[in-house]
TORGU-992675 format. One record per residue (C-alpha): x, y, z; residue in three letters. Coordinates in pm, whole numbers, padded with zeros to 5 digits, always signed. Layout:
BEGIN
XYZALA ...
# end
This chain:
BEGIN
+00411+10005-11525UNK +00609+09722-11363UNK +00326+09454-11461UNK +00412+09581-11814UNK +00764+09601-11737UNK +00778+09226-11649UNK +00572+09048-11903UNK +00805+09287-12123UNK +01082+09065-11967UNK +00903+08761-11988UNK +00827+08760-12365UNK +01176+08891-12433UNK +01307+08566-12243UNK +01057+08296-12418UNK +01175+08507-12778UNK +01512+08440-12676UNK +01481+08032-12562UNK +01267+08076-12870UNK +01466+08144-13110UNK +01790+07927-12942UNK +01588+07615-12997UNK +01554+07754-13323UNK +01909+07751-13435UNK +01974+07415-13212UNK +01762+07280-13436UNK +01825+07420-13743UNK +02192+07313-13651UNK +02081+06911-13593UNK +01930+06940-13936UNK +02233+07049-14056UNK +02461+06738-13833UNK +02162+06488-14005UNK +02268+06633-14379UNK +02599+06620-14323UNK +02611+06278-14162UNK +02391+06113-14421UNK +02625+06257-14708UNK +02934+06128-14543UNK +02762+05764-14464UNK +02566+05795-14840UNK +02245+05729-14584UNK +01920+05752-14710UNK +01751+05824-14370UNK +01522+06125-14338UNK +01599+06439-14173UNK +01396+06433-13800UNK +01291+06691-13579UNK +01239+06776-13265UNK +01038+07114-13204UNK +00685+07147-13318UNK +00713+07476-13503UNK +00493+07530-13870UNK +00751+07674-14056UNK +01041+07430-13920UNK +00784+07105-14014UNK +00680+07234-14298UNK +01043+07319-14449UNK +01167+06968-14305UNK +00854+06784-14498UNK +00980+06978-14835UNK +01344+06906-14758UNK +01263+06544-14732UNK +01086+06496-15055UNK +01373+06651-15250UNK +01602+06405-15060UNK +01393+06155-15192UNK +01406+06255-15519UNK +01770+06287-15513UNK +01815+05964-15382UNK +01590+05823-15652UNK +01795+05996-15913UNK +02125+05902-15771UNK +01962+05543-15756UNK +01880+05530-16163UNK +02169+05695-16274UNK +02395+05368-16074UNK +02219+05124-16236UNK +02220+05353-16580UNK +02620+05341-16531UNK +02630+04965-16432UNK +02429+04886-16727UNK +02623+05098-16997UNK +02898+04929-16845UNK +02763+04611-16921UNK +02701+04642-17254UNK +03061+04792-17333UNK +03207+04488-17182UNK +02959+04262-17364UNK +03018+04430-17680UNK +03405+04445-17660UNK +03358+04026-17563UNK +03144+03993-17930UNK +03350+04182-18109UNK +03696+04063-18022UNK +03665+03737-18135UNK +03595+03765-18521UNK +03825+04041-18528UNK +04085+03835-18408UNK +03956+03600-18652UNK +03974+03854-18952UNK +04317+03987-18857UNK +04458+03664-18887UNK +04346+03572-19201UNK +04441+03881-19331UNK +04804+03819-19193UNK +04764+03481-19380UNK +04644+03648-19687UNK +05017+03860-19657UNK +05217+03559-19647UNK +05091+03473-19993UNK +05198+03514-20320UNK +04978+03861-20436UNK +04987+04136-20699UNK +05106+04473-20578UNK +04803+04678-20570UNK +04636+04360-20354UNK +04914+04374-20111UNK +04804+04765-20070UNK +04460+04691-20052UNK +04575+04404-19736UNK +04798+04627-19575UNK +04508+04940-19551UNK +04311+04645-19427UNK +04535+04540-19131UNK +04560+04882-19057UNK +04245+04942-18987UNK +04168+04616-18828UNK +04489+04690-18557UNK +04301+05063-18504UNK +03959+04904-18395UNK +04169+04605-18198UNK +04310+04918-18027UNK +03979+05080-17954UNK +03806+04742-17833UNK +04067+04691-17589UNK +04050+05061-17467UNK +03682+05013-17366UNK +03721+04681-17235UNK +03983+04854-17022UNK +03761+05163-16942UNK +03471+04902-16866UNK +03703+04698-16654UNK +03858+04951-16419UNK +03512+05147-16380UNK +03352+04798-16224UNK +03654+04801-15945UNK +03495+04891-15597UNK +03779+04702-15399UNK +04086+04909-15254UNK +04432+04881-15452UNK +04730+04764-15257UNK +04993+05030-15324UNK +05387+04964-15245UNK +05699+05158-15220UNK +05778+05214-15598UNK +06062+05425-15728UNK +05815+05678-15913UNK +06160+05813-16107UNK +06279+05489-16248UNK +05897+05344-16319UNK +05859+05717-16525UNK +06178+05732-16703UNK +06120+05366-16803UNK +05846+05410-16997UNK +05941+05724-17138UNK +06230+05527-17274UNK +05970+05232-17457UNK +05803+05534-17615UNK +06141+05689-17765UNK +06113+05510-18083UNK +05725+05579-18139UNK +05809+05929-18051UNK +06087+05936-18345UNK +05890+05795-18571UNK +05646+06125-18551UNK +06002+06351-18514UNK +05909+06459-18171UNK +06115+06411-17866UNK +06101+06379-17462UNK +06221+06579-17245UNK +06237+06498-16850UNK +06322+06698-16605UNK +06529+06495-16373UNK +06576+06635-16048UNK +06637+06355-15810UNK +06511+06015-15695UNK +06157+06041-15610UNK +05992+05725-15404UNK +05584+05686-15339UNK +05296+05433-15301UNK +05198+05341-15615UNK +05078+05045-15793UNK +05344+04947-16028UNK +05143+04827-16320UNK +04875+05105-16252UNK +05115+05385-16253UNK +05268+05233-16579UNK +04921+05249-16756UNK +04883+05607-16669UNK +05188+05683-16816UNK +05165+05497-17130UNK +04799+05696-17192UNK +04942+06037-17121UNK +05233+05961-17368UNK +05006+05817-17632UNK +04748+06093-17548UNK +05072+06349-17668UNK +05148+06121-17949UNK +04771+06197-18082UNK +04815+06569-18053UNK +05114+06724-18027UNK +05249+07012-18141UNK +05651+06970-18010UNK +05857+06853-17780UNK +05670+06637-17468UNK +05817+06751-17126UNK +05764+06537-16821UNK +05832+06649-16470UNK +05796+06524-16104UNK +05790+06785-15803UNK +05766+06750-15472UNK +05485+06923-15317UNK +05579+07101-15046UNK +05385+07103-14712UNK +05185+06788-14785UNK +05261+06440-14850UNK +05232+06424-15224UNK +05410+06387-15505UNK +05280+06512-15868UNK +05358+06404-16183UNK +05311+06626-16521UNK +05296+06570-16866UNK +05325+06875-17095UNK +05347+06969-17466UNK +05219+07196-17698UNK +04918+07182-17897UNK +04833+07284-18270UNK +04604+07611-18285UNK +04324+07430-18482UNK +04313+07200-18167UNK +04058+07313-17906UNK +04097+07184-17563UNK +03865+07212-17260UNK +04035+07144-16980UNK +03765+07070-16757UNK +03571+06833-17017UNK +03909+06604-17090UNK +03857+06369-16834UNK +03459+06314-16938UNK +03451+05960-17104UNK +03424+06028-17535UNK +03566+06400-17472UNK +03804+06450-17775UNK +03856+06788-17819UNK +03731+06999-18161UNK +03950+06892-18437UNK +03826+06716-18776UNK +04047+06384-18771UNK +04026+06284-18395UNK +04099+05896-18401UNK +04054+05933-18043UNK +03771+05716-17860UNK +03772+05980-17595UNK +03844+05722-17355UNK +04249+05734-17258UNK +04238+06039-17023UNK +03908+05892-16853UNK +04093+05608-16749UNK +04392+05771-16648UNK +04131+05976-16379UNK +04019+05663-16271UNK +04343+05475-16191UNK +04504+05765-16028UNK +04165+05802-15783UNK +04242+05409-15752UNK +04578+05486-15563UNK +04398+05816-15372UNK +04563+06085-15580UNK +04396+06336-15806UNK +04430+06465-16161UNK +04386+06824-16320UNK +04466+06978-16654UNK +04505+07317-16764UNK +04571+07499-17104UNK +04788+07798-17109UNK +04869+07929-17428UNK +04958+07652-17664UNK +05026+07420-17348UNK +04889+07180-17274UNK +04974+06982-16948UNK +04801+06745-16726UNK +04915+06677-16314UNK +04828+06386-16141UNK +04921+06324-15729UNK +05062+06024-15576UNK +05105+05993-15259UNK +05457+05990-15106UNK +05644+05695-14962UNK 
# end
């Protein structure tokens, strides 16, 4: 009875060292993941107890790690390469359109019948459109092939806002819509002047292309945490379907039948803010539409 008693004991004691070097591993695997996601390593995961299951789960867990890594490889040089091309493409085609606008402007200054000076004008319209569009992918092309890190300053976020609210007004009137901005004090952060400008200028063209009514801008000061967000709201037409997680995706334009939009404009304003270490959401409540972006505070 005591023999039996002990090696009782005994194989309880080697279950439990057992199954501690179990979890000790099991928690190193778990250290390797996490440290080769953080450092974007491509290192495989290594063990150090020679148990079947443990090897032959580790073994699996590699493979897929290289097959992730593979994929995460292609798609890099997938995006490098589409970027590429847009830039390429935006190089070829400004030129002659340049070209063919100002001709067209020369045709204008010239003595022509009525119904030729239509014809030109529908013409120069058009031409300014795809300028607009070449330039917005050159842009998109441009800022997604910037790996360096953006100097940001001490800007006055209220001034920078309500000054290009203010170059907008008469675009704005020309559509009969108006700003609104909630002004409720002098807010300072780290920004990048000229970036923070561009953001603005998409969000207010972005309302321009769809709304429904008044454009409302705010700033608030998050509380607890060293932010400060910006939002641009307005409402939307009904036969205008928005996703608000889709309208950051590059070509995303919503469901609506005459969408000038490239799809481009809201992609780029996700990448500038994520150039000055903020972040930017969107959410549709109602006939609302309104998107937030973070800055950080000075």
């Amino acid at each position: 009875m005591v023999i039996a008693l002990i090696c009782t004991i005994i194989i309880c004691i080697i279950l439990i060292i057992y199954i501690i070097c179990i979890k000790m591993q099991l928690g190193g695997i778990k250290s390797q993941l996490d440290k080769r996601r953080e450092e974007e390593a491509s290192n495989p995961v290594i063990i150090s107890i020679k148990d079947k299951s443990i090897e032959e789960m580790t073994v699996s867990l590699n493979k897929t790690l290289r097959q992730e890594n593979a994929l995460r490889v292609s798609q890099e040089i997938k995006e490098q390469e589409f970027k590429n091309l847009v830039t390429n493409i935006s190089h070829d085609i400004r030129t002659p359109l340049a070209v063919m606008k100002g001709y067209l402007q020369l045709m204008g200054r010239t003595e022509i019948d009525k119904t030729t000076r239509e014809y030109l004008e529908i013409c120069l319209k058009h031409a300014s459109g795809m300028e607009k569009i070449i330039k917005q992918f050159f842009e998109y092309s441009y800022w997604a092939g910037i790996e360096e890190e953006i100097p940001l300053h001490k800007t006055n976020i209220t001034n920078l806002v309500t000054e290009v609210m203010a170059d907008f007004i008469p675009v704005f009137e020309e559509n009969n819509l108006k700003m609104e901005f909630e002004d409720t004090g002098i807010y300072y952060g780290m920004a990048d002047k000229e970036l923070l400008r561009r953001i603005m200028q998409n969000l207010l063209r972005n309302s321009l292309q769809h709304a429904a009514g008044n454009v409302k801008v705010y700033i608030n000061n998050i509380d607890k945490k060293p932010l400060l967000e910006i939002s641009v709201q307005n409402p939307v037409v009904k036969e205008y379907t928005i996703d608000a997680k889709q309208v950051f995706n590059r070509f995303y334009v919503g469901k609506q039948e005459r969408n000038n939009s490239t799809g481009l404009g809201l992609s780029i304003v996700k990448m500038l803010v994520e150039h000055m270490g903020g972040e930017v959401s969107a959410q549709v409540e109602g006939d609302i539409f309104q998107i937030n972006f973070t800055i950080k505070k000075f």
